[in-house]
Backbone as CSV, one residue per row, in Angstrom:
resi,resn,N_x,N_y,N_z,CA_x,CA_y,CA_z,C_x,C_y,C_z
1,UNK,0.844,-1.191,0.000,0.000,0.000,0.000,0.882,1.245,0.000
2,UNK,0.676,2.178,-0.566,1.064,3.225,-0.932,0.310,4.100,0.436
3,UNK,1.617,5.347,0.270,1.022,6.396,1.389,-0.246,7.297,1.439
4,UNK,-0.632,7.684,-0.079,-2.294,8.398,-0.224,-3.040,7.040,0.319
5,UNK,-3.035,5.676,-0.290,-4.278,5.095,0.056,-4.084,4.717,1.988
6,UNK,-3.004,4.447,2.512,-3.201,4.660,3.658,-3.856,5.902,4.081
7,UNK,-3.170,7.308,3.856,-4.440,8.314,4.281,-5.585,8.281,4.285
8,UNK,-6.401,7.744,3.060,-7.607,7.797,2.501,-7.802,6.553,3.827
9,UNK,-7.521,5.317,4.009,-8.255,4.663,4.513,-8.260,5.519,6.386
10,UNK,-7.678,6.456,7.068,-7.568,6.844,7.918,-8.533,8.091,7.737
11,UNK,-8.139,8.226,7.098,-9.517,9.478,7.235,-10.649,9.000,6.544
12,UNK,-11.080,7.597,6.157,-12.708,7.049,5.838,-13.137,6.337,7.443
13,UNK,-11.614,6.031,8.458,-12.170,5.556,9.886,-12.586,6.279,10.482
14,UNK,-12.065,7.478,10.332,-12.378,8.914,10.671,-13.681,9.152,11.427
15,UNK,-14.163,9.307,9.315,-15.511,9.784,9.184,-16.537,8.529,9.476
16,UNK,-16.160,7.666,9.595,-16.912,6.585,10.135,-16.963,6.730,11.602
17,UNK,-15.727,6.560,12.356,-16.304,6.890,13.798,-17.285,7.725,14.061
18,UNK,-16.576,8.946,13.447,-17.742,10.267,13.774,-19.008,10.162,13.573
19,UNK,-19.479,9.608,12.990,-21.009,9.150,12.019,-21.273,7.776,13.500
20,UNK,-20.663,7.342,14.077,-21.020,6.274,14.943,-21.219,6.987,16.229
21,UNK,-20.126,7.583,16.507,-19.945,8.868,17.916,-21.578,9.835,17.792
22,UNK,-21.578,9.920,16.578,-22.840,11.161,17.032,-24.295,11.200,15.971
23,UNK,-24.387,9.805,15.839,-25.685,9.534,15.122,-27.085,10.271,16.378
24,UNK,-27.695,10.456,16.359,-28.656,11.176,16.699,-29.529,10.197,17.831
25,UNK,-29.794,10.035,18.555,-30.629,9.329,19.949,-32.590,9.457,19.138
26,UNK,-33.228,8.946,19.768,-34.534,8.303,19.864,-35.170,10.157,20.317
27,UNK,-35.024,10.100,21.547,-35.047,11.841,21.848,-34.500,12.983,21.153
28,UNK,-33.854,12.983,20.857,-33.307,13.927,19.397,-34.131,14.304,18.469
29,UNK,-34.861,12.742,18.005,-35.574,12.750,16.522,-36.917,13.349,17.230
30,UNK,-37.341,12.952,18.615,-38.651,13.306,18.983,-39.046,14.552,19.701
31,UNK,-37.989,15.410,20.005,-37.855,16.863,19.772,-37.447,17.684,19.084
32,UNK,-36.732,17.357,18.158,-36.924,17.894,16.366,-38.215,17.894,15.909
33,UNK,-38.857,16.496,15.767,-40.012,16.602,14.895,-40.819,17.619,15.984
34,UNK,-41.468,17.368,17.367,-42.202,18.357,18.130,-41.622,19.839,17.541
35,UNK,-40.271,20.099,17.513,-40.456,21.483,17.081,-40.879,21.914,15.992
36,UNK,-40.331,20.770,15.163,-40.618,21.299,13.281,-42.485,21.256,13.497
37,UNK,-43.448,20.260,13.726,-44.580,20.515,13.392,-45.159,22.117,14.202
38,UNK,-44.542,22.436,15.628,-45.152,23.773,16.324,-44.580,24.721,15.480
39,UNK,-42.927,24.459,14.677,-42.979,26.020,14.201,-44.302,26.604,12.948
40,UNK,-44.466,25.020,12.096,-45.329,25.143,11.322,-46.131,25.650,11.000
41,UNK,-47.271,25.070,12.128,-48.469,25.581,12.605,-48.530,25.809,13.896
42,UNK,-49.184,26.823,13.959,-49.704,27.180,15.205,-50.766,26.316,16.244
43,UNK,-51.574,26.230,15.896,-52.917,25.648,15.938,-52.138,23.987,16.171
44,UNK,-51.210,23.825,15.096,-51.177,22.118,15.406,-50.188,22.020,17.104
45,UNK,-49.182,23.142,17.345,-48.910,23.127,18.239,-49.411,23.628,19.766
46,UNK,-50.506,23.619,19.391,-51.535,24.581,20.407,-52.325,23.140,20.768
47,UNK,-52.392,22.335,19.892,-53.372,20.988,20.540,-52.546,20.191,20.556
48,UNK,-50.772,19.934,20.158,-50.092,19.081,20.422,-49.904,18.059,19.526
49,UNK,-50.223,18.797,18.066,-49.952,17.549,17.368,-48.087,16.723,17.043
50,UNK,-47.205,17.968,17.071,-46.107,18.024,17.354,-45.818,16.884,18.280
51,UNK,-45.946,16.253,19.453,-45.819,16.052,20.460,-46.539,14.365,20.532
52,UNK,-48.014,14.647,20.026,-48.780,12.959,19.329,-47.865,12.501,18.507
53,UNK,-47.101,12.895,17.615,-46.205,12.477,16.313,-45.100,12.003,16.920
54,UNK,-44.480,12.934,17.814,-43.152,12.272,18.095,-43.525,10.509,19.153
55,UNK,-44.711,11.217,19.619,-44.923,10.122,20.745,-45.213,8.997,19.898
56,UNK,-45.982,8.822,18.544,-46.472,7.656,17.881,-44.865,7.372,16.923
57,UNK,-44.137,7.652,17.060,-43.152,7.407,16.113,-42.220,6.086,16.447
58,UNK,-41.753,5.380,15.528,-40.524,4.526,15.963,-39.097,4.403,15.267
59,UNK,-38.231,4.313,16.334,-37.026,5.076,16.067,-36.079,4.158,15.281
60,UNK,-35.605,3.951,14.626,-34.590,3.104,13.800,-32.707,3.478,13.588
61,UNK,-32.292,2.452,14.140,-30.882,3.104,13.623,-29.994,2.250,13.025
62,UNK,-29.369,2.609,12.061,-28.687,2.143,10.941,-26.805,2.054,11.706
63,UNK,-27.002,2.712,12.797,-25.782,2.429,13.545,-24.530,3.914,12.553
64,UNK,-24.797,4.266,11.615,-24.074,5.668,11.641,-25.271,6.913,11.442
65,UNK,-26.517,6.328,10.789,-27.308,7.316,10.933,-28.802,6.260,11.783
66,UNK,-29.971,7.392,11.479,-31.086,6.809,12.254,-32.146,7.871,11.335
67,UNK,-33.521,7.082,11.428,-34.382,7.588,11.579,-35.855,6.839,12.176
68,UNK,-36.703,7.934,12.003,-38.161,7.443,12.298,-39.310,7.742,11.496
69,UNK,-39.789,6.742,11.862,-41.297,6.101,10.934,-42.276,6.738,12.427
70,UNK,-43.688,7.189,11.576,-44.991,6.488,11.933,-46.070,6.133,10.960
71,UNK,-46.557,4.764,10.994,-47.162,3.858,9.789,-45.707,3.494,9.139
72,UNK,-46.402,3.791,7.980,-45.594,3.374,7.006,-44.716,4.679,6.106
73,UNK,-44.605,5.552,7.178,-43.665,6.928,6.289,-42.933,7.574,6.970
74,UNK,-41.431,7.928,6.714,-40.553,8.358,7.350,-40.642,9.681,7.320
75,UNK,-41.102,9.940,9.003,-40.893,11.036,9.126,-39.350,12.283,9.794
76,UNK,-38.482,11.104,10.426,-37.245,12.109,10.042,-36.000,11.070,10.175
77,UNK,-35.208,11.803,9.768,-33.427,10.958,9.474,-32.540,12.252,9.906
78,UNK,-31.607,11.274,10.649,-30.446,12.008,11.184,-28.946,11.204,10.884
79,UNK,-27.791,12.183,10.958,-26.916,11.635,10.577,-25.392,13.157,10.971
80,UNK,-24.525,12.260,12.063,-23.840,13.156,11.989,-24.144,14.300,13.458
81,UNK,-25.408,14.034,13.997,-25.598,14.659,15.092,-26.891,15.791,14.983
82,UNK,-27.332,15.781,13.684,-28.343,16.484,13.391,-29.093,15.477,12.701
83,UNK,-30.798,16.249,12.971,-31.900,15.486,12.843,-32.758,16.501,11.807
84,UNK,-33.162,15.731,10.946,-34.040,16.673,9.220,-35.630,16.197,9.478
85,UNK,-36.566,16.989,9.534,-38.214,16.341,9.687,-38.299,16.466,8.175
86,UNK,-39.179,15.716,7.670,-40.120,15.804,6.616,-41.107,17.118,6.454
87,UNK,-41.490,17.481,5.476,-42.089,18.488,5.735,-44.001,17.802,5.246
């Protein structure tokens, strides 16, 4: 092995740890989504729909990233330490 592909493979463990170190928790995804639906709407955060969503959700993790479903549709994915809702 040559000295670039040793680098390259040290900095792909790198970015792999990091992606393992700070994939996003179960609570993460379920106070993201609570905020994303209250900033939305008003009204939905005034009766808590924010809050029903995160509570009906289930959390999945892929072990460098994660996300969550409720039914059958993903409502958010994280990766890296930050969490994205669906809109």
């Amino acid at each position: 092995m040559n000295r670039s592909s040793i680098i390259t493979l040290v900095i792909a463990a790198a970015v792999l740890l990091a992606a393992l170190a700070t994939n996003p928790s179960a609570d993460r995804h379920r106070v993201k989504i609570r905020e994303s639906v209250g900033e939305r709407n008003v009204l939905a955060r005034a009766v808590g729909v924010g809050a029903l969503t995160a509570f009906a959700s289930s959390y999945h993790s892929l072990g460098v990233a994660s996300y969550t479903t409720v039914g059958n549709r993903t409502v958010s994915w994280g990766a890296f330490g930050l969490v994205f809702v669906r809109s």
